[in-house]
Backbone as CSV, one residue per row, in Angstrom:
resi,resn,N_x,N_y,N_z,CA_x,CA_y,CA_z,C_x,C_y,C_z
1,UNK,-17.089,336.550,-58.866,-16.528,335.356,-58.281,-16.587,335.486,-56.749
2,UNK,-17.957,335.088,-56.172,-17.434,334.874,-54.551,-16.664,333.630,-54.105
3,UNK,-16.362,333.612,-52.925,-15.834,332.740,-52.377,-16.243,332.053,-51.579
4,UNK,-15.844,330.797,-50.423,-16.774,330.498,-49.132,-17.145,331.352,-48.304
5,UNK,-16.628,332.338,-47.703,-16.163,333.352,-46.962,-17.248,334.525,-46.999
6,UNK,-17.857,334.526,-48.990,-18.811,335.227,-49.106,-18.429,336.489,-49.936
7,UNK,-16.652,336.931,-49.814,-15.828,337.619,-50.756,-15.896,337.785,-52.151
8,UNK,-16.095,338.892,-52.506,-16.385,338.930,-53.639,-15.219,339.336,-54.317
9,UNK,-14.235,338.941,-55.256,-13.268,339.130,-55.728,-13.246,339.584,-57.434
10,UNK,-12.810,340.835,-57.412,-12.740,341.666,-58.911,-11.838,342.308,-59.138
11,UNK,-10.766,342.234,-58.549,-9.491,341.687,-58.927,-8.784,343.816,-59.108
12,UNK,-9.817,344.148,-58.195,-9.165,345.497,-57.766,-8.383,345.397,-56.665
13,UNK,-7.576,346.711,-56.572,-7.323,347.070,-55.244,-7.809,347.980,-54.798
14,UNK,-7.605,347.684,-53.646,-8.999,348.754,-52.710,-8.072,349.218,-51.526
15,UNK,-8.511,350.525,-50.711,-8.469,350.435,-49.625,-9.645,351.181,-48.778
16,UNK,-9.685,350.928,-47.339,-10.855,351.561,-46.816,-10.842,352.904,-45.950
17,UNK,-11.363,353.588,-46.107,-11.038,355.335,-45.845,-11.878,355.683,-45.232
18,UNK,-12.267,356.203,-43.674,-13.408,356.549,-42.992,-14.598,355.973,-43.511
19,UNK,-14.791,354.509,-43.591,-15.869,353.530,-43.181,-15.963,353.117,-44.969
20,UNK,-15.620,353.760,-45.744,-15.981,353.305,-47.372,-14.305,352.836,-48.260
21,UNK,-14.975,352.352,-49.227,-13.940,351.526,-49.940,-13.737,352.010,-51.112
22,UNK,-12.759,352.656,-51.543,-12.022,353.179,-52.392,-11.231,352.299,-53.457
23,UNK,-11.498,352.393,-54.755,-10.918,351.348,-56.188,-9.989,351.939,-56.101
24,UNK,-8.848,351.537,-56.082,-7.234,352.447,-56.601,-6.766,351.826,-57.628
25,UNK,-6.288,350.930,-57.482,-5.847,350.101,-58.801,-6.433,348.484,-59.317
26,UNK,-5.980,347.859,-60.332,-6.189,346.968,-60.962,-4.961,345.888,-60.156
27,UNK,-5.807,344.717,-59.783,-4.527,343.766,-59.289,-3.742,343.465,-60.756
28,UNK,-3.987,343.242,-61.960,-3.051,342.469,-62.898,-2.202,343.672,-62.938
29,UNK,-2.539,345.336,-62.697,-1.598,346.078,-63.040,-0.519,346.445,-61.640
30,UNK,-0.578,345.985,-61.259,0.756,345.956,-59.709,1.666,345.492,-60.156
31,UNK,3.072,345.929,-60.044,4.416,346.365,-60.575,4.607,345.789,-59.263
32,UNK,5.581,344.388,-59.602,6.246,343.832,-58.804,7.703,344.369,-58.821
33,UNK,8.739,344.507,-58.737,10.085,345.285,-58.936,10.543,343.770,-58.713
34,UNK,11.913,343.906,-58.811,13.187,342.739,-59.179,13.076,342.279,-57.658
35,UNK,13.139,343.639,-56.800,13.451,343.471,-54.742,12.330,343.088,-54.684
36,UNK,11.227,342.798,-55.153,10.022,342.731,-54.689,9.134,343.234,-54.384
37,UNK,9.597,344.550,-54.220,8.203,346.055,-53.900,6.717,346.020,-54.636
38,UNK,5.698,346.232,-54.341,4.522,346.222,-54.918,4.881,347.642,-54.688
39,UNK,4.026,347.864,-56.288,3.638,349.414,-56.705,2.016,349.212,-57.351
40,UNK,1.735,350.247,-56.987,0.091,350.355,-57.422,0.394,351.625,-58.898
41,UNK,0.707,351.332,-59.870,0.691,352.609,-60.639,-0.426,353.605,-60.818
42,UNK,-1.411,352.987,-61.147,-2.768,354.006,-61.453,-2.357,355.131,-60.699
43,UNK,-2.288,355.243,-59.184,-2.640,356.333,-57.955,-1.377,357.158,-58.958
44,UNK,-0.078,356.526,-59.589,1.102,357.352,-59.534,1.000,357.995,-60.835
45,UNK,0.271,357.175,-61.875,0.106,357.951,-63.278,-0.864,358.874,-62.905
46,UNK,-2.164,358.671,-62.374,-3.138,359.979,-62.453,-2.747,360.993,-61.521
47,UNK,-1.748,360.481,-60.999,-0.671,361.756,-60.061,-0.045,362.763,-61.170
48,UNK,0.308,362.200,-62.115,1.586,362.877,-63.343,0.496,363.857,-63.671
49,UNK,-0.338,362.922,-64.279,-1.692,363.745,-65.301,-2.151,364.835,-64.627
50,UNK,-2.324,364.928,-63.532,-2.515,366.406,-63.025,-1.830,367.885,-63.533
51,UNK,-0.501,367.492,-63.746,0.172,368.348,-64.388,0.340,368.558,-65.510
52,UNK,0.148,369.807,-65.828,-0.303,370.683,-67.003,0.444,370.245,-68.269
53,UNK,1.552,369.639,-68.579,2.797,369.224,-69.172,2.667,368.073,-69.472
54,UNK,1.856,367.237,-68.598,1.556,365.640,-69.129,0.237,365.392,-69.687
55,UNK,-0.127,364.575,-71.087,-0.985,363.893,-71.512,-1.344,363.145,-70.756
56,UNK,-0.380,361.525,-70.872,-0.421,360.841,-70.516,0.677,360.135,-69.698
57,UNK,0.859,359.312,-69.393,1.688,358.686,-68.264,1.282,357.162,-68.114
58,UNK,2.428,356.599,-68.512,2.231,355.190,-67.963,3.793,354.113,-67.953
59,UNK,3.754,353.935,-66.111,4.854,353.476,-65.081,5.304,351.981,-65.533
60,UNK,5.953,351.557,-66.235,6.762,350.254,-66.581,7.640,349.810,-65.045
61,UNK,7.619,348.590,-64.911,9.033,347.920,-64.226,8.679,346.877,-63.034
62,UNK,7.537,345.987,-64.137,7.510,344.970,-63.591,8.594,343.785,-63.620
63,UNK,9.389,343.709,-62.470,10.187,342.500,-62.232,11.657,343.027,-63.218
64,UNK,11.480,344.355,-62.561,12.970,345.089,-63.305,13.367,345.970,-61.935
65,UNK,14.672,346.138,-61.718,15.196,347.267,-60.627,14.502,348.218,-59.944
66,UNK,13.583,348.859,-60.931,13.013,350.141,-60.509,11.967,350.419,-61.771
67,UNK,11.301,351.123,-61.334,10.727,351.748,-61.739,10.692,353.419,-63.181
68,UNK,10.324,352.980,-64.191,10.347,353.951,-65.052,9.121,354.517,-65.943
69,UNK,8.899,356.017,-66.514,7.561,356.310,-66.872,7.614,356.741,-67.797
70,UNK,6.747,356.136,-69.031,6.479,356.811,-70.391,5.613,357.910,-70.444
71,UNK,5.832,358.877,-71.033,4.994,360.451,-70.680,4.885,361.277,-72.133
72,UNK,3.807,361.295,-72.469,3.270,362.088,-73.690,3.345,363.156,-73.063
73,UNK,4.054,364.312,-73.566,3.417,365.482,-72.946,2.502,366.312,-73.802
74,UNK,1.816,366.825,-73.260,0.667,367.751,-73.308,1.382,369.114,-74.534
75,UNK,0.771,368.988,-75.656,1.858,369.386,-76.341,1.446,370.805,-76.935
76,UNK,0.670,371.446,-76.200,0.043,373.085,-76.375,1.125,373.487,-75.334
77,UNK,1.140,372.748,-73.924,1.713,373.326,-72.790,2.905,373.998,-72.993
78,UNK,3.486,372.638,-73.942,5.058,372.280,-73.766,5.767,372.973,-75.274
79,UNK,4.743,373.434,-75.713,4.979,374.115,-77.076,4.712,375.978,-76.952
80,UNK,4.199,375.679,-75.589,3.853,377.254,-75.448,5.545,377.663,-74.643
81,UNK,5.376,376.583,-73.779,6.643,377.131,-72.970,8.133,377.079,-74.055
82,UNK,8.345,375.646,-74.477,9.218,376.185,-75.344,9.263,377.249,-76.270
83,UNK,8.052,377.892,-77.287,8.406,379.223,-77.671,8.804,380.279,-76.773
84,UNK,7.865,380.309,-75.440,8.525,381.519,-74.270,10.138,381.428,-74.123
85,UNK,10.620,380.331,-74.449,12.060,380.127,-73.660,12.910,380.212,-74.905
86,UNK,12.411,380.492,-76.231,13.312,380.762,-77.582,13.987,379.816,-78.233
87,UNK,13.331,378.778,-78.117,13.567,377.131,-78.327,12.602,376.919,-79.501
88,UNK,13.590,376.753,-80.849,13.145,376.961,-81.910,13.343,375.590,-82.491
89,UNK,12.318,374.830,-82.878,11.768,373.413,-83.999,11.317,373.458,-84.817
90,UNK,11.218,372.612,-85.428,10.423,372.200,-86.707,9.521,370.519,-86.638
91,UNK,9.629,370.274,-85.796,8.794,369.020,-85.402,9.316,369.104,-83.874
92,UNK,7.758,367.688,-83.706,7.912,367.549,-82.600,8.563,366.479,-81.532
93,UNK,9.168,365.842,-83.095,10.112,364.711,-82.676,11.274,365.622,-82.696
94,UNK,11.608,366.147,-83.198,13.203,367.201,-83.140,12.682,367.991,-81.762
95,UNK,12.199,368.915,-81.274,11.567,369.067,-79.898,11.697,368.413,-78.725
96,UNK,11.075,366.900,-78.653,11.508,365.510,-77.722,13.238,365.553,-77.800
97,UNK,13.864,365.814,-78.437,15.136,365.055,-78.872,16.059,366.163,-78.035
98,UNK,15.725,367.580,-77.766,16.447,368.435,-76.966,16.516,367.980,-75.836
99,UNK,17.768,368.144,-74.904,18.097,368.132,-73.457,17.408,369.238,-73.163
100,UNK,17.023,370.148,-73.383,16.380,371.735,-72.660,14.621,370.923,-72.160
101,UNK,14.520,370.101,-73.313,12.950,369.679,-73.655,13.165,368.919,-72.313
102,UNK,13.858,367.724,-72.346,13.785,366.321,-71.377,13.979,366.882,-70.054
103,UNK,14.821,367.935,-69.889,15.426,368.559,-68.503,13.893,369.162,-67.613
104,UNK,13.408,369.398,-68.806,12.239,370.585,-67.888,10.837,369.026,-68.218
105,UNK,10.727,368.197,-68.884,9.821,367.269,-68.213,10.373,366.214,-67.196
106,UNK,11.549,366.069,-66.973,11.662,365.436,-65.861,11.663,366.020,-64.706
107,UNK,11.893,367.399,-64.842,11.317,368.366,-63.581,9.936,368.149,-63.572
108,UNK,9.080,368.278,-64.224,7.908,368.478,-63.882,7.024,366.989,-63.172
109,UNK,7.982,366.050,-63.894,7.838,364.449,-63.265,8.340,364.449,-61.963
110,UNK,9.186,365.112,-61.522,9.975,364.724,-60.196,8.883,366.092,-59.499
111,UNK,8.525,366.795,-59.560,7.577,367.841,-58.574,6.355,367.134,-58.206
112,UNK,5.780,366.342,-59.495,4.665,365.163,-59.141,4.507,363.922,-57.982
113,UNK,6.414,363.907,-58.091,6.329,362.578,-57.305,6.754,362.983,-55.780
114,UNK,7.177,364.274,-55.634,7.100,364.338,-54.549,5.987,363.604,-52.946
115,UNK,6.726,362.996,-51.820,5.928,362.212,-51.082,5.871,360.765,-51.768
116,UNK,6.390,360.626,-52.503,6.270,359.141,-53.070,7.366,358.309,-52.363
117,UNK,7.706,357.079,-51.768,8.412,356.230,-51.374,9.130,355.953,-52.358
118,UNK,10.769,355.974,-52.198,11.889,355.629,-53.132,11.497,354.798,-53.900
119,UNK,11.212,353.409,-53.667,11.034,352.424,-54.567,10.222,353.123,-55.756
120,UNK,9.058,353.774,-55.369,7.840,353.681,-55.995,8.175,354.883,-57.156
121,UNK,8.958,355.896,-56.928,9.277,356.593,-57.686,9.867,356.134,-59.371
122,UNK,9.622,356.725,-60.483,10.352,356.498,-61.075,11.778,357.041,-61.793
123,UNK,12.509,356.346,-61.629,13.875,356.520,-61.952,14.405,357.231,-63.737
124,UNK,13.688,356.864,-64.526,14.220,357.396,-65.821,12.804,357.878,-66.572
125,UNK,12.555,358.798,-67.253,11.458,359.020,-67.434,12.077,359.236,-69.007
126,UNK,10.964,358.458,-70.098,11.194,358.357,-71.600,9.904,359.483,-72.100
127,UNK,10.230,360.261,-73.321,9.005,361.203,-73.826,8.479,360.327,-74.980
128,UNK,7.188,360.648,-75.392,6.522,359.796,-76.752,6.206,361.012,-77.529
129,UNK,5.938,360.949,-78.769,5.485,362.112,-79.463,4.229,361.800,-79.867
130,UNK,3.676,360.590,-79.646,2.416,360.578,-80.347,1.530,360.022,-78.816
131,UNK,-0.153,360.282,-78.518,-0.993,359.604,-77.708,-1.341,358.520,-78.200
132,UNK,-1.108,357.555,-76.664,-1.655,356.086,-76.894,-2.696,356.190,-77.697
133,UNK,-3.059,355.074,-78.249,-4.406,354.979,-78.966,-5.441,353.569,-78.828
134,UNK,-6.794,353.485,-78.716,-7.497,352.226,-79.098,-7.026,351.366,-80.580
135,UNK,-7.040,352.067,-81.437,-6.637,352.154,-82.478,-5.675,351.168,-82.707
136,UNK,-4.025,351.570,-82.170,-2.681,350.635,-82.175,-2.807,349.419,-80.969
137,UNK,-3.940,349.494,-80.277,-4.239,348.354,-78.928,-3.810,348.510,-77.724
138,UNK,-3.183,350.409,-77.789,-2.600,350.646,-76.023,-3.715,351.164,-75.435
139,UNK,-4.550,351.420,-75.955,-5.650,351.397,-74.887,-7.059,350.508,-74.694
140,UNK,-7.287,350.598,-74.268,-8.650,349.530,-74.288,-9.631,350.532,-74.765
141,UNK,-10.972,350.089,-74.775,-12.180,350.847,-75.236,-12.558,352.022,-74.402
142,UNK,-12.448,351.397,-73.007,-12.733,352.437,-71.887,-11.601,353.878,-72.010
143,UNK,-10.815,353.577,-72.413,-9.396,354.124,-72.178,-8.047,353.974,-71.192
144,UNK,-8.588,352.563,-70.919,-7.486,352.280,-69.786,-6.483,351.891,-70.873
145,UNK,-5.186,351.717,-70.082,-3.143,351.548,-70.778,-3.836,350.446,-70.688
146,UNK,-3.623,349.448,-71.937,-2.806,348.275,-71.740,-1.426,348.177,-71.797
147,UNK,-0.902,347.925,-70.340,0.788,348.089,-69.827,1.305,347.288,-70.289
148,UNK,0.918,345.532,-71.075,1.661,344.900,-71.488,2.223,345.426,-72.910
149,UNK,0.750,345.508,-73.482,0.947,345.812,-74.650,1.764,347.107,-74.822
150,UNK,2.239,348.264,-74.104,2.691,349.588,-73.852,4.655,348.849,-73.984
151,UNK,4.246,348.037,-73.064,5.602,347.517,-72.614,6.212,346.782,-73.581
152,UNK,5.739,346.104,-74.511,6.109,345.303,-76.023,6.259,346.022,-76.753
153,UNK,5.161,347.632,-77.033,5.367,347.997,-78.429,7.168,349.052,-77.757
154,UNK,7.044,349.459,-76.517,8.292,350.152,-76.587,9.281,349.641,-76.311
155,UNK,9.495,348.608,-76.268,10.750,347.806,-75.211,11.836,348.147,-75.769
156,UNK,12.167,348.433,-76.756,13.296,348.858,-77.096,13.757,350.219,-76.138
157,UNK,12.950,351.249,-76.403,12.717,352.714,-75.917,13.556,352.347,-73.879
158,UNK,12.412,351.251,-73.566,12.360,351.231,-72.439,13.928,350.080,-72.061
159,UNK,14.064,349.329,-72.926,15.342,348.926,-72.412,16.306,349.671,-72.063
160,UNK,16.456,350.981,-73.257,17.312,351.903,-73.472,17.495,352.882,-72.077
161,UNK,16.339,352.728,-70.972,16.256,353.174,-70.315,17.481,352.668,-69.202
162,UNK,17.014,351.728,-69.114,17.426,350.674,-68.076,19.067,350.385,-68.530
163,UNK,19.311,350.503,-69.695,21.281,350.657,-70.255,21.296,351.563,-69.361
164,UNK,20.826,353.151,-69.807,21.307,354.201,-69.293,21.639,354.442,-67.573
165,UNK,20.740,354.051,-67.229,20.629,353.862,-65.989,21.742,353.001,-65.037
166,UNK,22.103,351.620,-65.628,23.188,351.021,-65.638,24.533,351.689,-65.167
167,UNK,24.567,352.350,-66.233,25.333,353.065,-66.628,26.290,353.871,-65.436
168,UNK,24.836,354.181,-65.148,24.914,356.245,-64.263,24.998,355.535,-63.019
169,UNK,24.568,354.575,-62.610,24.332,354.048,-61.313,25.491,353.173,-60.602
């Protein structure tokens, strides 16, 4: 789609970095907040994914208070460390369900976000036990989140967030 101007519009975001132009995110996926803050998630999920502990990652809280992140973790990592630490399961939904479990991935979420601007940070971080899939429709073919669809199938999960938070705040 150009324009008069000659603009070619594809509905990324970009920015420009010693003379070249860099894709960062998807405009439909910018996280407007309740105050109004634009958040670019992509840059902040493939921030998480770096760390050894996360699968996957994907930042909810469009046109909500703040910001919050659904996080598969990486479940060799997080299964190695819990045996080191004598943290004994039988699934890996009983596993998710420990405070020892949630305590040490929201550490590892908050070391990620370090340098991140308050807004942009997220505030409550929820665990999944299973990876998105093409399959259930959270991902696309390529493998990108579909965030709406992420955001419908958990809303419950993720409301629960936003009580808690309430709450504490």
């Amino acid at each position: 789609n150009i324009d008069e101007a000659g603009w070619f519009h594809t509905g990324d975001i970009g920015e420009l970095q010693d003379g070249f132009l860099r894709i960062t995110d998807r405009k439909k996926d910018i996280i407007v907040t309740a105050g109004g803050k634009n958040i670019a998630p992509q840059p902040i999920e493939n921030k998480l994914k770096t760390n050894k502990y996360v699968s996957q990652a994907v930042m909810i809280g469009d046109k909500r208070k703040f910001p919050v992140v659904l996080i598969v973790p990486n479940w060799d990592q997080l299964e190695k460390w819990a045996a080191s630490s004598n943290i004994v399961w039988t699934s890996r939904a009983e596993l998710l369900a420990m405070p020892t479990i949630h305590a040490k991935m929201e550490k590892e979420v908050a070391k990620q976000m370090e340098g991140l601007a308050h807004f942009e940070t997220p505030k409550k971080v929820a665990l999944l036990e299973h990876d998105f899939t093409i399959e259930r429709g959270e991902l696309t073919p390529t493998l990108k989140v579909k965030r709406r669809v992420i955001d419908k199938q958990y809303r419950a999960l993720i409301d629960g967030l936003y009580a808690e938070a309430g709450h504490s705040v």
